[in-house]
Backbone as a ProteinNet text record, in pm:
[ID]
protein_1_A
[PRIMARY]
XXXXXXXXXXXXXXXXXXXXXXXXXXXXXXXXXXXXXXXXXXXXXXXXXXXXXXXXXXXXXXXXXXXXXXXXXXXXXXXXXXXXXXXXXXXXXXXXXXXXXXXXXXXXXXXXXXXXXXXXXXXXXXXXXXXXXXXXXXXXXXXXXXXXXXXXXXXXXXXXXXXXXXXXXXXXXXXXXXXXXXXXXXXXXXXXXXXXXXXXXXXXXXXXXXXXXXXXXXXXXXXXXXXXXXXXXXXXX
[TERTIARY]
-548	-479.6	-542.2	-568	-572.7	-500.2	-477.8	-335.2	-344.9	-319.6	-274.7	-121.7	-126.4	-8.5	18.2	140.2	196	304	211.2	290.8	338	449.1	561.2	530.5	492.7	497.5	602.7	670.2	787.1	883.6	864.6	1002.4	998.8	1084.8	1094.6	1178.1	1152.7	1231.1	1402.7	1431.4	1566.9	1621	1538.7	1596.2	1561.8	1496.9	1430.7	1550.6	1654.3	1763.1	1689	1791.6	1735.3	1762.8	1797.2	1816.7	1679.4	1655.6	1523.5	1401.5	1380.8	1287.7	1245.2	1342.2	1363	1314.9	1333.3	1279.8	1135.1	1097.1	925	863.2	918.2	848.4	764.9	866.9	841.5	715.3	690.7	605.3	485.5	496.5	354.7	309.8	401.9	313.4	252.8	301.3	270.2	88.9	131.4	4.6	-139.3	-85.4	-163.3	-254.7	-189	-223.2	-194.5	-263.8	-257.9	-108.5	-16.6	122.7	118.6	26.7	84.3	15.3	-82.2	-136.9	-95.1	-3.2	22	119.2	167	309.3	358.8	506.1	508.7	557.4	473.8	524	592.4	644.2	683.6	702.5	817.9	794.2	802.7	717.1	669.5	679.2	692.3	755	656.1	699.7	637.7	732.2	573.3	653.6	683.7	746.4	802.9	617.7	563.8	472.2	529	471.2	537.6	413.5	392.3	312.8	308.7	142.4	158.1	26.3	26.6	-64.7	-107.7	-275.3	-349.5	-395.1	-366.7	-511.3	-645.7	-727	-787	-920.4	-892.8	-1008.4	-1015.7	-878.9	-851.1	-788.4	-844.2	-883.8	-945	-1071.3	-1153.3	-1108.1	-1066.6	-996.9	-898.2	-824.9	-683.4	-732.5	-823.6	-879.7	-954.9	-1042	-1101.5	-1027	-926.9	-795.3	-749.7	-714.4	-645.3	-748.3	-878.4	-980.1	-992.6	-936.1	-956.3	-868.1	-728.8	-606.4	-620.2	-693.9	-700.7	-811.8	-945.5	-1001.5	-954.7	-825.8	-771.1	-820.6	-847.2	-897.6	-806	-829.3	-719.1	-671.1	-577.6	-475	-384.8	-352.7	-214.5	-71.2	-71	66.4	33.5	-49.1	-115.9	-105.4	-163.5	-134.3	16.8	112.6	252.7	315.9	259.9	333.2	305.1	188.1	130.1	224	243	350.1	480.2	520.3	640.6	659.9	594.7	590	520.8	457.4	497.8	601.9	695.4	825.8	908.2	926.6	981	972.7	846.5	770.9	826.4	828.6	900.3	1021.9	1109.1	1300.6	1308.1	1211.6	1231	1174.6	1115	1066	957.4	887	769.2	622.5	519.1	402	349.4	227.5	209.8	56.7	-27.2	-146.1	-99	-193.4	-207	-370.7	-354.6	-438.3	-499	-624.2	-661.3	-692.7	-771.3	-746.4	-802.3	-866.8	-955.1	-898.9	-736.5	-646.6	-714.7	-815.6	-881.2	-767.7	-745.6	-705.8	-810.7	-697.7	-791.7	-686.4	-640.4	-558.6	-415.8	-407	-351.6	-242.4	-126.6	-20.6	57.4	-18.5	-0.9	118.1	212.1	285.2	292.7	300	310	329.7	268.2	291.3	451.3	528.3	629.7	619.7	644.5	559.6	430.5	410.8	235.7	291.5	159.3	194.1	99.8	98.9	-3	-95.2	-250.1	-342.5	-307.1	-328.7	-282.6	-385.9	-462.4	-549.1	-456.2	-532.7	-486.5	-609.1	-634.6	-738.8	-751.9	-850.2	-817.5	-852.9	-816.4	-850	-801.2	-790.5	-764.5	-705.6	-598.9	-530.8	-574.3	-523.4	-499.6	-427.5	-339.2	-229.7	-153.7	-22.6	23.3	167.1	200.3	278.3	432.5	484.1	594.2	771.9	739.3	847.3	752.2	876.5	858	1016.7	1058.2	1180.3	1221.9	1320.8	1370.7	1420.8	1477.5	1513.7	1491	1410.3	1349	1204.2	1151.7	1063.5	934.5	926.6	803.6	894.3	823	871.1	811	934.4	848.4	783.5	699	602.2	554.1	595.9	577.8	437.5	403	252.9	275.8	217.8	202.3	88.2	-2.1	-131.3	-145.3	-265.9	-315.8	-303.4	-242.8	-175.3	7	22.7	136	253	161.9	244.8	244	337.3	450.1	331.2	292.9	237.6	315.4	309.7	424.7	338.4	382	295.6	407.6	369.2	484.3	354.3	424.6	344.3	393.3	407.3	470.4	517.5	603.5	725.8	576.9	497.8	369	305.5	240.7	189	250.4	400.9	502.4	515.5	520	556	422.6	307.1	180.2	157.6	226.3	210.6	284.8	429.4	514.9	476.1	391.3	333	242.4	204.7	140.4	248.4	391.7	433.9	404.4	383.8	356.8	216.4	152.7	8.6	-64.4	-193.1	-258.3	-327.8	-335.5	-404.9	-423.4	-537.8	-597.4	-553.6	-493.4	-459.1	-536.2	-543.7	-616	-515.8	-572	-512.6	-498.4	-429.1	-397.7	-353.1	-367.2	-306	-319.4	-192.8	-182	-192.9	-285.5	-317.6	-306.3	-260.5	-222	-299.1	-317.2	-396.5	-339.9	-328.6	-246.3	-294.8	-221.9	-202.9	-333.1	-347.9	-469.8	-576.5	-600.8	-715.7	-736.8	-689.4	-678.4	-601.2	-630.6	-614	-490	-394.8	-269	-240.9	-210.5	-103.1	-14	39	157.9	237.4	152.3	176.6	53.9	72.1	-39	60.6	3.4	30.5	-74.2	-26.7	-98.1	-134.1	-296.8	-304.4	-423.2	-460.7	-512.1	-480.5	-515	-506.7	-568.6	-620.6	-702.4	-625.4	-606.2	-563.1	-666.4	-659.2	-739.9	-701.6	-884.5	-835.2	-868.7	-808.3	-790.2	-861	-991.8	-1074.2	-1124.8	-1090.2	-1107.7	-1277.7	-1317.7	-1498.9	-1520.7	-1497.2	-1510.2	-1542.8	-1442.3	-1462.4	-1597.3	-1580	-1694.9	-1843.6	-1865.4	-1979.3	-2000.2	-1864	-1928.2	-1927.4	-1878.2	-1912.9	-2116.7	-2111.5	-2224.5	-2329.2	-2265.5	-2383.9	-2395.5	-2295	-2227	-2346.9	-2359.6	-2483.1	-2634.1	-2647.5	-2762.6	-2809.3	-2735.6	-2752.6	-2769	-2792.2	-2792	-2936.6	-3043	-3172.4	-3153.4	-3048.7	-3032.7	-3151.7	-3289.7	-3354.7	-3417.5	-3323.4	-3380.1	-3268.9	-3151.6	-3057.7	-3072.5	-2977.1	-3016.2	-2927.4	-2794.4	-2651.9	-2607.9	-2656.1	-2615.9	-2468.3	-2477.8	-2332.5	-2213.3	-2209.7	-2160.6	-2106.2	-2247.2	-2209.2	-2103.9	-2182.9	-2130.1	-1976.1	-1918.2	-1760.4	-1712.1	-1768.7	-1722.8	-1673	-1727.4	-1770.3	-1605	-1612	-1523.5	-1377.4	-1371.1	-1264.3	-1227
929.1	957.5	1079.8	1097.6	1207.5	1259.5	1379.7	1417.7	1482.7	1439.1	1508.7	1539.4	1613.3	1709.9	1752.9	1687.3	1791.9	1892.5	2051.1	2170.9	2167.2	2207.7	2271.1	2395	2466.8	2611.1	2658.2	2796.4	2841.5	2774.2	2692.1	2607.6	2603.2	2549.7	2548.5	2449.8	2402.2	2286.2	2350.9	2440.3	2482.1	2407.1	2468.8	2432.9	2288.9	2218.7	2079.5	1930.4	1944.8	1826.2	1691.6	1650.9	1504.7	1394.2	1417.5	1353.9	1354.8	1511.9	1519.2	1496.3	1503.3	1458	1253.9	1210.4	1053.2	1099.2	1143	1101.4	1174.3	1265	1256.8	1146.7	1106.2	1060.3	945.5	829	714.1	748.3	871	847.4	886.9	1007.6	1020.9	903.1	822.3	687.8	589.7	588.6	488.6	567.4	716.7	776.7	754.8	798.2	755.6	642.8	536.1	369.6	302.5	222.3	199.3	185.6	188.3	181.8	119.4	75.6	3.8	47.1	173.5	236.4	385.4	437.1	573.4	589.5	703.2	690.3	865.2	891.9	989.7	1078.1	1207.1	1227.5	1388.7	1500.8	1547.3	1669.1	1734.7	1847.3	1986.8	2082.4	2214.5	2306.6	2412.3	2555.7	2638.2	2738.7	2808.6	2727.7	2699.5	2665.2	2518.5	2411	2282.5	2210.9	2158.6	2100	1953.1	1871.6	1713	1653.7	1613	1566.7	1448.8	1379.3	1261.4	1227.2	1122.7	1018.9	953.6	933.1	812.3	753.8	638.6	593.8	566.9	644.4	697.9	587.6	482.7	413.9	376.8	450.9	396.8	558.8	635.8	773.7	825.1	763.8	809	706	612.6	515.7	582.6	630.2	753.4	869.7	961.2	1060.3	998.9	906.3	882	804.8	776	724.5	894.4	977.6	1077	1130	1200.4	1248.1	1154.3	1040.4	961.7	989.5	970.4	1047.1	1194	1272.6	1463.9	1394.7	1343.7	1284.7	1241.9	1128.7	1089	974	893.2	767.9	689.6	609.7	534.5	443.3	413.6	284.2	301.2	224.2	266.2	282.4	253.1	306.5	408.5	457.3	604.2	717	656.2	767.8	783.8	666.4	680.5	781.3	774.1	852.6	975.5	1030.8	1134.7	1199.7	1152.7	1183.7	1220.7	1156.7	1108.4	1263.1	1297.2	1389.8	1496.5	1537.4	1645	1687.7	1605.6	1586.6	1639.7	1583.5	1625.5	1810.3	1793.4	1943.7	2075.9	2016.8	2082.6	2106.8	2009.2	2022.4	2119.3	2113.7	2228.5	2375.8	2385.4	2487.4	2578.6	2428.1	2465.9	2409	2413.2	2362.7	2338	2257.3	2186.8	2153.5	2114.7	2099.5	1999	1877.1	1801.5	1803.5	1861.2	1893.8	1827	1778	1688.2	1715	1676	1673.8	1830.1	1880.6	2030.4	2110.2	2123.2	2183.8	2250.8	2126.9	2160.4	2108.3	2190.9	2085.7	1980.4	1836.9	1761.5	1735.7	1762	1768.3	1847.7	1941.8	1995.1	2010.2	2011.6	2029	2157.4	2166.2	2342.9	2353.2	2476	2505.2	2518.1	2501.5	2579.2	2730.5	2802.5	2962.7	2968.4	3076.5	3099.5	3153.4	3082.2	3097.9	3079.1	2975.6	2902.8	2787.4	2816.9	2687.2	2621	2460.6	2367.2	2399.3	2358.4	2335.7	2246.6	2231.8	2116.1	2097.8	2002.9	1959.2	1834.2	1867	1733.7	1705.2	1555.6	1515.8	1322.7	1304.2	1119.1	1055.6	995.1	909.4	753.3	712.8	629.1	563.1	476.4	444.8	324.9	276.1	85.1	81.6	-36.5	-12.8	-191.5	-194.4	-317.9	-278.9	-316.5	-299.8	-358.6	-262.7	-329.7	-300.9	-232.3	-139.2	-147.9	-212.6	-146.2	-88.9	-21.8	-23	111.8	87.6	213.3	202.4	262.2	217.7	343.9	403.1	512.9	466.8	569.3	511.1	527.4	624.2	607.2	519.6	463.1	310.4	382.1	400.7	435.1	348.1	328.9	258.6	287.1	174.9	233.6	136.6	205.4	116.7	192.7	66.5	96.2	130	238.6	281.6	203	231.1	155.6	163.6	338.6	406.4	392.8	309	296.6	349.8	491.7	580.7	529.6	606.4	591.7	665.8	523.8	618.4	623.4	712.5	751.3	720.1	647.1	600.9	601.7	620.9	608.1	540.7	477.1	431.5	362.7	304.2	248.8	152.9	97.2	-15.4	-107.3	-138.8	-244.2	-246.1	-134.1	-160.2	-255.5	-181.1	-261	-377.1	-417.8	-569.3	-680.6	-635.6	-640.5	-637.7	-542.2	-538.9	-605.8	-628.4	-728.9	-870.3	-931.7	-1047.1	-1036.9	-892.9	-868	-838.8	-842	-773.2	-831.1	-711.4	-779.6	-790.4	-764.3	-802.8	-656.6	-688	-558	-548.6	-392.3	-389.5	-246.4	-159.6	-32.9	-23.6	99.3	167.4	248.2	352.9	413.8	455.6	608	708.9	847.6	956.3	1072.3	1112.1	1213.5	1218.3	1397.2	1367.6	1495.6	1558.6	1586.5	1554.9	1732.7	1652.9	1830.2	1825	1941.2	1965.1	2000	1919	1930.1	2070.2	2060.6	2208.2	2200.2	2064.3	2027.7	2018.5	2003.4	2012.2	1897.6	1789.5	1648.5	1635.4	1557.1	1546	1418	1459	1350.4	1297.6	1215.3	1212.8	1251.4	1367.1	1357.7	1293.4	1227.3	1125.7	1076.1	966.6	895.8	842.6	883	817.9	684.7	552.5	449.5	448.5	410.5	350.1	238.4	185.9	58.8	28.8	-127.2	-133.6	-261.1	-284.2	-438.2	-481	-606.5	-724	-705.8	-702.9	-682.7	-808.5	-886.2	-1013.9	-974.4	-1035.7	-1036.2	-1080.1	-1127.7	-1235.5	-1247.3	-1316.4	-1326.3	-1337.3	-1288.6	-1323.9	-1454.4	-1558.5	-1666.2	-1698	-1662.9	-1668.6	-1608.2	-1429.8	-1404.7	-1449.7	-1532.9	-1581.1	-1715.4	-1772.7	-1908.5	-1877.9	-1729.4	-1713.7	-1664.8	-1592.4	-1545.9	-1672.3	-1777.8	-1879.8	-1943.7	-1947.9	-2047	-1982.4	-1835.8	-1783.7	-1745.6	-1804.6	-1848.4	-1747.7	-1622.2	-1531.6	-1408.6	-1266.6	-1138.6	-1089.1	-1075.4	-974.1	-832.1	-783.6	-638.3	-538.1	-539.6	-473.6	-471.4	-535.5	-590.4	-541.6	-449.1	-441.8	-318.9	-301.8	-112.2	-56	-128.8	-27.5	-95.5	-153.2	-245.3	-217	-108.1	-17	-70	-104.8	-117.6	-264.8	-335.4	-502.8	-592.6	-510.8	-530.4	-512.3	-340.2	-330.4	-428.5	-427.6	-537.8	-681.3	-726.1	-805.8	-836.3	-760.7	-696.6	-719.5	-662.7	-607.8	-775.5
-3455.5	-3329.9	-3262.4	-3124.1	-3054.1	-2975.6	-2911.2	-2863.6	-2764.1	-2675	-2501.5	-2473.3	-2413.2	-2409.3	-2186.2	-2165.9	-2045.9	-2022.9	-2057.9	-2051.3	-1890.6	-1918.3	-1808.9	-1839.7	-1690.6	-1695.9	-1654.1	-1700.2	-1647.8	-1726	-1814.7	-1874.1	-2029.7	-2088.9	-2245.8	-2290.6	-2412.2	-2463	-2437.5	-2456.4	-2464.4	-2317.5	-2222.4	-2097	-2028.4	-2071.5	-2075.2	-2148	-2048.3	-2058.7	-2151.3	-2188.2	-2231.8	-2151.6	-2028	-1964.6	-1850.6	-1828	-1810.3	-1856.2	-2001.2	-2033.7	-2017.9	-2023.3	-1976.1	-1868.2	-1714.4	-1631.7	-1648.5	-1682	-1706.5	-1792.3	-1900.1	-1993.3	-1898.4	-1856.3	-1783.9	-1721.9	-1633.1	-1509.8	-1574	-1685	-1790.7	-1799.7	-1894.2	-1916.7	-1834	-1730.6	-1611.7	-1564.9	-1562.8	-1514.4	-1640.7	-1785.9	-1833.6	-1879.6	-1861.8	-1887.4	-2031.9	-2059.5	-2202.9	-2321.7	-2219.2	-2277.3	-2424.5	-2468.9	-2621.2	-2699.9	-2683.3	-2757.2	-2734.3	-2626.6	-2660.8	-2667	-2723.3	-2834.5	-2781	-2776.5	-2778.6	-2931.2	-2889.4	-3055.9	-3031.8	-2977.8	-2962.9	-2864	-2880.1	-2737.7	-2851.8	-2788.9	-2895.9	-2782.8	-2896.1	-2817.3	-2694	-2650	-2588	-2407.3	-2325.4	-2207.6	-2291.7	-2219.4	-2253.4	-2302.5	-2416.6	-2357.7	-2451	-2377.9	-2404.5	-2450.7	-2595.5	-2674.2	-2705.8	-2669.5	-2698.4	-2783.4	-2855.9	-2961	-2896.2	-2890	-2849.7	-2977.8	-2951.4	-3073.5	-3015.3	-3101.5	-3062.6	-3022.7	-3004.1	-2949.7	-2821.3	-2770.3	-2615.6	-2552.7	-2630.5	-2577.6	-2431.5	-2481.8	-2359.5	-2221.2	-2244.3	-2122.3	-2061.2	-2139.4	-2103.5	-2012	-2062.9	-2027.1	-1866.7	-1867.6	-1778	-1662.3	-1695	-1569.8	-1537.7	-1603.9	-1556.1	-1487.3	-1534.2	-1425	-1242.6	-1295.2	-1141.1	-1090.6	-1137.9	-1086.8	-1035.5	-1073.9	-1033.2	-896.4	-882.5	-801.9	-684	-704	-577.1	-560.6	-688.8	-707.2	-809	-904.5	-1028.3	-925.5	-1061.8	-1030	-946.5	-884.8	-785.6	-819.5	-946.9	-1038	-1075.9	-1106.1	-1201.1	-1106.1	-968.5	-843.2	-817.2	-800	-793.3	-871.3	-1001.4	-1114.5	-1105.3	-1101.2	-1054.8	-932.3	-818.1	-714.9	-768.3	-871	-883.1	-984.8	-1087.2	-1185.4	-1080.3	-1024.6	-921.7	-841	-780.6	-720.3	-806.2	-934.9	-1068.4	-1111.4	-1103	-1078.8	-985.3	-883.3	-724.8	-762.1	-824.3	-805.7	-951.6	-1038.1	-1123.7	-1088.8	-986.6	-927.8	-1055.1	-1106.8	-1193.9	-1153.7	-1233.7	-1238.3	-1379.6	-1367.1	-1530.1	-1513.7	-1665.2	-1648.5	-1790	-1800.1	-1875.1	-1941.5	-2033.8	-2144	-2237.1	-2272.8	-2352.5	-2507.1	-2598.9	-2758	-2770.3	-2714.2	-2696.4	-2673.1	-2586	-2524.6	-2364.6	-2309.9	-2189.5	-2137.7	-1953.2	-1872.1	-1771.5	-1810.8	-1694.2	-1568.8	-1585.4	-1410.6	-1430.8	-1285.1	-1266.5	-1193.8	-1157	-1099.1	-1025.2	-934.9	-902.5	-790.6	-793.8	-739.8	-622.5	-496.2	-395.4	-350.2	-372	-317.7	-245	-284	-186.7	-90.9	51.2	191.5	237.3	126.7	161.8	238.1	366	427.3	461.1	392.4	418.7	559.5	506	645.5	717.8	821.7	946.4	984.4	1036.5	1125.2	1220.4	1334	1451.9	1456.6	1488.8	1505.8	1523.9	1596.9	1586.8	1457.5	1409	1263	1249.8	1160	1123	994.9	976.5	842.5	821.8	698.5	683.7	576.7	580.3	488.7	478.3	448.3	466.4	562.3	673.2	738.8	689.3	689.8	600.5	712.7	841.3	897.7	1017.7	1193	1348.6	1356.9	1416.3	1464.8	1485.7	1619.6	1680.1	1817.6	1885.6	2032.7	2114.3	2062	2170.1	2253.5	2360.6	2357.4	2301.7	2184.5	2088.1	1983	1916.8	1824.8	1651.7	1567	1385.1	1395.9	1259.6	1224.6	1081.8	1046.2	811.8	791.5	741.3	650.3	501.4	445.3	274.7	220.6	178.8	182.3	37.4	21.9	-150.5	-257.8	-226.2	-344.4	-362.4	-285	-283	-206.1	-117.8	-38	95.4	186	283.9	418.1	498	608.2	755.3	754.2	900.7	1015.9	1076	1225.1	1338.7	1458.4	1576.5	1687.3	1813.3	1886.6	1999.4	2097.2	2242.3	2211.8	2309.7	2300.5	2307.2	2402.9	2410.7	2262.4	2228.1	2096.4	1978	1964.9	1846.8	1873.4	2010.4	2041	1963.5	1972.4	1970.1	1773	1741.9	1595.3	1501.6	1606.1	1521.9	1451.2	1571.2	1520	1343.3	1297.7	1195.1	1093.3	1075.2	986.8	864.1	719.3	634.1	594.2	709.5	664.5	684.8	616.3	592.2	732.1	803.5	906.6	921.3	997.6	1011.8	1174	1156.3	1272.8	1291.5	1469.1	1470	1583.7	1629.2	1704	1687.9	1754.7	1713.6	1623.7	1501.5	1365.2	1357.2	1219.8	1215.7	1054.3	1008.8	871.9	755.7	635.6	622.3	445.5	436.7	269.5	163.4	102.5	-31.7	-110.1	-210.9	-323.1	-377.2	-399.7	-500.3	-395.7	-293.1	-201.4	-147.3	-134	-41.3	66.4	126	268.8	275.7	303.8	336.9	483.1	508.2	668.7	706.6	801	862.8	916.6	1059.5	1119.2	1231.1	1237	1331.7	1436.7	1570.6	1698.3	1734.9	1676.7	1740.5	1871.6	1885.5	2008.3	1996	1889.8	1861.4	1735.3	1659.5	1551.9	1569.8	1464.4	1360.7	1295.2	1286.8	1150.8	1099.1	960.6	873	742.1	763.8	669.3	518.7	401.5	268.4	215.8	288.7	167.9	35.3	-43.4	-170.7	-186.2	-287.5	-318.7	-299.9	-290.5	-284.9	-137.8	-51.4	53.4	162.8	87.5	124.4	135.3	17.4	-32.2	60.6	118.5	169.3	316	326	506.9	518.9	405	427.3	364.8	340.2	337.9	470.4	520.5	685.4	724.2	737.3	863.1	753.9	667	619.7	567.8	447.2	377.9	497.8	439	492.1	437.9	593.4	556.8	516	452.2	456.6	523.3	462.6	483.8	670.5	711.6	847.9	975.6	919.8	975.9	1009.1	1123.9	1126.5	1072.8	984.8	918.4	824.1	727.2	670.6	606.2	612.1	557.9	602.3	743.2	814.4	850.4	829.5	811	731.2	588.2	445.4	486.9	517.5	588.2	634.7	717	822.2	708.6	672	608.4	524.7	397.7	319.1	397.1	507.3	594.9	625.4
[MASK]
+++++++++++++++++++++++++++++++++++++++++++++++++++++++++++++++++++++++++++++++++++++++++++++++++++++++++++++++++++++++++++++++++++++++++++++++++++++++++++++++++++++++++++++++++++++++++++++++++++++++++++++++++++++++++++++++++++++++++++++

């Protein structure tokens, strides 16, 4: 077995409910992967740290999902959980680092400064997501999309636009417009909110599909294109 561990700073088993520890445990595991090979094996003194067993052949799979998770990459349950055990983090008015068999950390959970206040940028950008929410009776209209990670994108936009987007609900599509984007603790870039003023349906095609469009127009010269970067997108999209 090898053993990774998430210390709570500022905290201690004394003060660490068992009712609380149930709601961390769940979202550890979801973040780490591998549910039928990692086991929890105990919580040890000092700040709270919550100890767990890999076996150890599905170690480095563990480790290398959590580095994608600190990245801003992984699974889209692994990112959820990750959210979810920071939130957790916040209402205890702590922070935590999850530590691997070495007692290195590989990702971190950092506090917010008291009276730190997120970077803001405004700027035009763009989302894509699965539209799941129009509605409102003002005249800017909400607008919910479901990003890949599973999170909540806030969009607003004109009574014309929504009318226009309704026909998409449900389906995956990239917006574009004014945004207001702010920088996380950890150094990534989130959404505030986006003011629509265009958007794409965006189709789903399975590999299969791809392969028999790009036979329809009689294969791709890559080397003959001036962006192929760009094609390929397209393509994909």
């Amino acid at each position: 077995m090898k053993k990774l561990t998430l210390i709570l700073h500022n905290s201690s088993p004394d003060s660490l409910t068992v009712k609380r520890l149930g709601q961390y445990l769940p979202h550890l595991a979801e973040l780490l992967g591998e549910s039928k090979h990692v086991h929890f094996a105990s919580v040890t003194e000092g700040s709270a740290m919550l100890n767990v067993a890999i076996e150890e052949p599905y170690y480095p799979r563990v480790i290398a999902q959590v580095r994608l998770v600190h990245s801003g990459q992984g699974a889209k349950k692994s990112q959820a959980a990750y959210r979810a055990l920071r939130s957790l983090m916040e209402e205890d008015e702590t922070d935590g680092d999850i530590l691997d068999d070495a007692q290195t950390s590989v990702l971190t959970f950092r506090k917010q400064a008291e009276g730190e206040k997120p970077l803001l940028v405004r700027k035009n950008g763009s989302v894509q997501g699965r539209l799941y929410k129009i509605g409102g009776k003002d005249a800017t209209i909400p607008v919910r999309l479901e990003g890949a990670n599973g999170e909540t994108l806030y969009c607003e936009t004109t009574t014309a636009i929504a009318e226009q987007l309704s026909g998409h609900l449900f389906k995956q599509v990239r917006v574009s417009g004014h945004g207001q984007w702010a920088r996380t603790v950890e150094g990534q870039w989130s959404l505030r909110k986006l003011t629509i003023d265009s958007f794409d349906l965006l189709e789903t095609n399975k590999a299969g599909a791809v392969v028999a469009k790009l036979q329809a127009i009689g294969g791709l010269k890559w080397s003959e294109m001036d962006d192929p970067h760009r094609v390929a997108k397209d393509i994909r999209n």
